[in-house]
N, C-alpha and C positions, 0 to 999 in steps of 0.2 A: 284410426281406432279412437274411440270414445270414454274418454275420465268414468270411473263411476265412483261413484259414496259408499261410504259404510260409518256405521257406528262404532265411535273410538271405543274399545273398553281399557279395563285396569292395568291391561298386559302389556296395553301402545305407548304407555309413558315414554318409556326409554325411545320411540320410535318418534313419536312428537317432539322430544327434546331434539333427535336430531336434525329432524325439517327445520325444527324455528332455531338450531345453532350454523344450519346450510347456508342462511339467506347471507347475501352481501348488505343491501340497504336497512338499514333499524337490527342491525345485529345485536344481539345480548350474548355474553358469556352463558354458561350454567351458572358459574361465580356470581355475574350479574341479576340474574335471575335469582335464586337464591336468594338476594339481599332487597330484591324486592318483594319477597315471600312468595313465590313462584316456584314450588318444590316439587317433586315426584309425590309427596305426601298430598301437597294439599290439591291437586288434579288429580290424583288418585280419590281425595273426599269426591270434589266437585266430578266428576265423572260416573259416580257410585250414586250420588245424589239424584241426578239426571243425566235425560237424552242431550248432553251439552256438547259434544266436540264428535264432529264428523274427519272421514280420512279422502283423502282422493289419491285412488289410485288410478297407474295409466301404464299398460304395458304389466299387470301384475307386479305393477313397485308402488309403494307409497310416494306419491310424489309433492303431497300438502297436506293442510288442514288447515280445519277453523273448530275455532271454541268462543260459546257465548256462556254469558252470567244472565241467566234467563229471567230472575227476581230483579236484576236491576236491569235487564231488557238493554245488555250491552255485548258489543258483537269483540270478545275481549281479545282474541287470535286468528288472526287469517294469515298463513304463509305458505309458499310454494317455494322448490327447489327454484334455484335458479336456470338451471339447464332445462325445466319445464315450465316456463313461463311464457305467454304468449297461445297457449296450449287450450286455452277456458278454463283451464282447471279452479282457477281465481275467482272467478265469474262464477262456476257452478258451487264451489264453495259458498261465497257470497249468497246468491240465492237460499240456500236450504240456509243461512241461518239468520237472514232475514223473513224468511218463512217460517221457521219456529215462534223467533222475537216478537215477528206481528199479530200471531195467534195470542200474545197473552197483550201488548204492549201498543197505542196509538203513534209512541214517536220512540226508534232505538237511537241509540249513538255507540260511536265508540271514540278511543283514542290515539294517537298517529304523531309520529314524528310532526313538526310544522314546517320543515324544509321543503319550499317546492319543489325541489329538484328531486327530493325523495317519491320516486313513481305510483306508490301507492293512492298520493294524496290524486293523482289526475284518475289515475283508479277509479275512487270514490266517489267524485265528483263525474266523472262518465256516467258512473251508476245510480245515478238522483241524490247524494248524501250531499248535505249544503255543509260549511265550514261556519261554527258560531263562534270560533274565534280560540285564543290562547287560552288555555290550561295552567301553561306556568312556561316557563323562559325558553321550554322547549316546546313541548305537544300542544298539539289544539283536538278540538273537540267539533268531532262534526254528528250531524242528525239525521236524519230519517224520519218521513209520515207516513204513516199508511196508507195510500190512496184507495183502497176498497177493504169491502168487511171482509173479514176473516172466514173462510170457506166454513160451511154450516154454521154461519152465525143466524140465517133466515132473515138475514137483511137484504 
């Protein structure tokens, strides 16, 4: 069976909160969250605002998502349950919202634990995102270019 997408709405808060409190590696509290100003409020703005956060389901269950900051062309949430991992769901996530980003953006990034061992980072780097180094004592910051024009761009 094959993962499909959909468009996060206002109602999936509570449904995203629980994918991105499932994962075992780069886990946040809600507490944590929160104190990072990560609220059901303000994804409830950014969501209302724009087409930002996609769901992947598989088997008619939520089993990820991702959410970008489309103004600053950053890919801000990618997670998957841990029991469906290995699945593409990651992968197709990935795509659709590098495919949004590259519509407005020539280079996105996001930001990631800097632990090697944390699997994400090999993730990334499978998927052409180059690593331009530390953030701060934890995260690093890796990039993305566009390598072709943006579909109907009539380049």
């Amino acid at each position: 069976m094959t993962p499909t997408l959909r468009l996060a709405l206002p109602e999936d808060i509570e449904l995203l909160f629980d994918i991105r409190t499932s994962v075992k590696q780069n886990h946040l509290s809600r507490e944590q969250m929160h104190d990072l100003g990560i609220t059901a409020t303000t994804l409830t703005e950014a969501i209302r605002e724009a087409p930002c956060a996609w769901i992947a389901e598989y088997r008619q269950e939520a089993v990820g998502f991702a959410m970008i900051d489309l103004d600053e062309g950053e890919l801000f949430a990618l997670f998957v349950r841990p029991q469906h991992e290995g699945k593409g769901i990651g992968r197709l996530l990935l795509e659709q919202a590098e495919r949004v980003l590259f519509q407005r953006h020539e280079v996105i990034h996001l930001t990631t634990d800097g632990d090697q061992a944390i699997r994400a980072n090999g993730f990334y780097q499978r998927a052409g995102w180059v690593s331009r180094g530390a953030v701060d004592e934890r995260d690093v910051r890796y990039e993305k270019r566009r390598t072709a024009p943006p579909a109907g761009s009539g380049q």
